[in-house]
N, C-alpha and C positions, 0 to 999 in steps of 0.2 A: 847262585848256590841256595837250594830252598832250606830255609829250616823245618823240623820238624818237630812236636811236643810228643813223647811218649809217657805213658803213665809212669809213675814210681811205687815201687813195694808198697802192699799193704803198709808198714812201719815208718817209713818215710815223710807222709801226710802232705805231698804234694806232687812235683812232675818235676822231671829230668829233660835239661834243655839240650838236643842233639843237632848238631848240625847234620846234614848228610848233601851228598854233592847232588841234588835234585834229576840235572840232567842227563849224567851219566847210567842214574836209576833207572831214569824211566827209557832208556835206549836199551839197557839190557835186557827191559822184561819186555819191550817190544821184539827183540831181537832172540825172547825164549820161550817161548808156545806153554810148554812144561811148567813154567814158574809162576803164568798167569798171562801171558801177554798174548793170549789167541787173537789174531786177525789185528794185532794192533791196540787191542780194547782199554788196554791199561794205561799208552800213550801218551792219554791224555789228562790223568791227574795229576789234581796241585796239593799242594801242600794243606791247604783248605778244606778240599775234600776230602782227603787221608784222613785232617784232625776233625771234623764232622764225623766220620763216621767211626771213628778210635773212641768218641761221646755218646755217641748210639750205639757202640757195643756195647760200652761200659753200663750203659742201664740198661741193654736187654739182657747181658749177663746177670745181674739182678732180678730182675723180674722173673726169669726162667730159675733162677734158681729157688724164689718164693715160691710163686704158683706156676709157674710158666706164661709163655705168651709174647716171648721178648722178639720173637719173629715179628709181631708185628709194627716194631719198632727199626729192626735193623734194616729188612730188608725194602720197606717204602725210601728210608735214608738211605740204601744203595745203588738205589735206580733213579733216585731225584739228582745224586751225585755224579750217577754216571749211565747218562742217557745212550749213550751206543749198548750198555750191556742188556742182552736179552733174559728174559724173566728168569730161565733153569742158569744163568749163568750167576745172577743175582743169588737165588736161592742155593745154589752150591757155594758158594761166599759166605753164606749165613748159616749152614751145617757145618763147613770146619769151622766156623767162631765158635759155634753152637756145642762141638762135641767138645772142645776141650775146657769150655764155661763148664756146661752139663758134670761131664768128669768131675774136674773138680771140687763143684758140690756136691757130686754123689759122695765125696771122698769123706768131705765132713763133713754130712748130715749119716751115714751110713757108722762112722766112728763113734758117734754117741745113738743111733738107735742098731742096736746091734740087730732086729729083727729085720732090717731092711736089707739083708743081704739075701734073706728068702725069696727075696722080687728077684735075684738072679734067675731062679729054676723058669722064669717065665720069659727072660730076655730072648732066649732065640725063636720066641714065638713073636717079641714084639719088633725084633729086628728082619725076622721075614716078613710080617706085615707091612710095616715099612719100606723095605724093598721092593715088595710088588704096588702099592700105593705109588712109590715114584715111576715105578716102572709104566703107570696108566694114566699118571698125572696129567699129560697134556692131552690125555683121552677125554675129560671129565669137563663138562661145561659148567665153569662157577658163577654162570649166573642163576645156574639149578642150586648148586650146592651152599652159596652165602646165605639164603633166605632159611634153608635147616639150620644152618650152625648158629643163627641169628636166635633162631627161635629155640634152641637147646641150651644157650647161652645165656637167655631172659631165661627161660625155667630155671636153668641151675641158679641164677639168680637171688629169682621168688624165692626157691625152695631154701637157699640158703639164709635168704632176709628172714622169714616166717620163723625159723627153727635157731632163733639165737642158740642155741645149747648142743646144736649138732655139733660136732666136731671137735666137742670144747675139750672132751675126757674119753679115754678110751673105754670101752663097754666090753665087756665080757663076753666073748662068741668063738663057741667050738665051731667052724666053719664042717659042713658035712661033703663029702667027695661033689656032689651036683653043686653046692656055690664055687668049692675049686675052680670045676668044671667052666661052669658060667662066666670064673672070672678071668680064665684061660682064654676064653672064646674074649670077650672084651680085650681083654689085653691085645690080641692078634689083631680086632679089628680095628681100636685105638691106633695102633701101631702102623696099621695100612691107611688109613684118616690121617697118622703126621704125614707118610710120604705123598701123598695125594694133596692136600692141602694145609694143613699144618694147625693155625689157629687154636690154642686152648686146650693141646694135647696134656698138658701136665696137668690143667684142672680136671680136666675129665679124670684121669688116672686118679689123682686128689679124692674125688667123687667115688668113686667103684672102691678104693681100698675100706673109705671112713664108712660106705656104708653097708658093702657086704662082707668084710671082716671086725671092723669095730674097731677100726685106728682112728686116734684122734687128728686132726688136720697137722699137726707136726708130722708126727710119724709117716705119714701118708706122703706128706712131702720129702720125703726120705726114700719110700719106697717107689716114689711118681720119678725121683731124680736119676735112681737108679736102670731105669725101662725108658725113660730119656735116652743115656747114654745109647741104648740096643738101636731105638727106632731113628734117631740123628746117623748113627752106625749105618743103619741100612737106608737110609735114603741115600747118603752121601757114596755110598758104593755106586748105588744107579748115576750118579752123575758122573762121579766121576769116569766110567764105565762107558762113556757118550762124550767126554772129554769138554764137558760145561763147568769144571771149575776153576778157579784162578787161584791159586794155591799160595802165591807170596798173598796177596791182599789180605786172602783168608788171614792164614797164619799170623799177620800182622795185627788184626783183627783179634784174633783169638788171645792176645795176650792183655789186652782191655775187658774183654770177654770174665777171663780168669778171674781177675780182678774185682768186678762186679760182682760174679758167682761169690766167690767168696765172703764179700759181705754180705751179701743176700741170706748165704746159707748160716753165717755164725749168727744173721737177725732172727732168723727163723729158732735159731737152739736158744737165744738170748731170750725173745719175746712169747715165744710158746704158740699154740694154735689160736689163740685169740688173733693175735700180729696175722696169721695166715687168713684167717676168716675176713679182716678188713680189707684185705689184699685183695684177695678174690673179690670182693662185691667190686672195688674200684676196677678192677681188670675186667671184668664181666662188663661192666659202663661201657668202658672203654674199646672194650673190643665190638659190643656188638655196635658202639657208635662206627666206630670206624670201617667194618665191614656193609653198614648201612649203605655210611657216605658212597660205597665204592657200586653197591648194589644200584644205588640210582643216581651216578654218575659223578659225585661229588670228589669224585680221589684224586690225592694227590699228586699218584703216578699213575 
């Protein structure tokens, strides 16, 4: 009989010990295509691996709820955990965590900036981008694509280091129909960039609100959480659509996920755009280390 550790409420301030009958689990979800267990693939986790990667939701639910990026935490942890799953099978695992983290922060970061709901009018432009993004995904050779996002990610960097005071306060800007415009166009293509490959979709977002409408890095995370939910929305249709997701994993997933978002997102309203600004320079390290490593051969998975 395997045990299993799941998280506890926010209020709780630690984990709830659950037994569950291991073996019988894992014969059902082999035994149900629908639930997560295509070809077998789910079969074969333990209990170890479940709680590894219920630990790597939990902090890429955080992450994504700061600046985003938590993808590239969950999903290296769910291919090292579970070497039979193929990469769209992994990355469909890591959009339902992902939308119902996302969600949730949208919920409360969007509660205290009321103007983040105006990133709605833009969602079905970033949820078709997205869409078609996964739809050409395994079209896209990323040994082209890591060396851009590496070197867009050092800029956003620089540019952030240089300008301590960017982001700091919002600036006063009547936006004129052509920046709308422009930012329509970004949105969409952001949006086809998550489903395509993913990587630093919410700091980009972060980036285009603070600097061609004038939100301060809070706000912006607010508005970036919101157009999350759309483009998670629309990648995760193409998979599942192709029948690459595992759905119990997910969803088991997704509730460490929550969990994280939500602190993530009350740090963000607690700590202000400073908190965001640190965030970013650390995740921008971080990311473009990691897609480095992978770029000349160093990765994990």
């Amino acid at each position: 009989m395997a045990e299993l550790w799941w998280p506890a409420g926010l209020g709780s301030g630690g984990v709830v010990k659950r037994k569950a009958y291991g073996a019988l689990l894992l014969c059902a979800l082999r035994d149900a295509p629908f639930l997560g267990g295509k070809n077998g693939t789910m079969s074969a986790l333990s209990a170890t691996s479940i709680g590894v990667m219920i630990l790597g939701s939990l902090a890429a639910g955080w992450v994504d709820a700061v600046v985003g990026g938590g993808g590239l935490i969950l999903v290296p942890l769910i291919m090292i955990m579970n070497p039979g799953f193929t990469n769209a099978q992994a990355l469909g695992v890591n959009k339902v965590a992902g939308i119902f983290g996302t969600s949730s922060a949208a919920v409360v970061l969007a509660s205290r900036v009321p103007s983040a709901r105006v990133a709605l009018r833009f969602a079905p432009l970033a949820l078709a981008g997205a869409a078609g993004g996964a739809l050409v995904a395994s079209l896209l050779d990323r040994a082209i694509m890591r060396p851009i996002i590496i070197f867009a990610l050092v800029a956003v960097g620089i540019f952030v280091a240089v300008r301590p005071q960017f982001g700091q306060a919002s600036v006063a800007k009547r936006p004129t129909a052509p920046v709308w415009l422009g930012l329509a166009a970004l949105i969409a293509l952001i949006g086809f960039y998550d489903g395509a490959f993913g990587p630093g979709t919410g700091m980009f977002l972060i980036l285009c609100f603070t600097t061609l409408i004038g939100l301060n890095f809070a706000e912006s995370a607010a508005w970036a959480k919101v157009l999350n939910v759309a483009t998670n929305l629309g990648a995760l249709l193409m998979f599942a659509a192709h029948g690459e997701v595992l759905w119990l994993l997910g969803l088991g997933l997704a509730v460490a996920n929550v969990i994280g978002a939500q602190v993530g997102a009350r740090m963000v309203l607690a700590k202000g755009a400073g908190f965001v600004r640190a965030v970013i320079l650390v995740v921008v390290v971080v990311m473009a280390a990691k897609l480095a490593m992978d770029q000349f051969g160093f990765a994990l998975v």
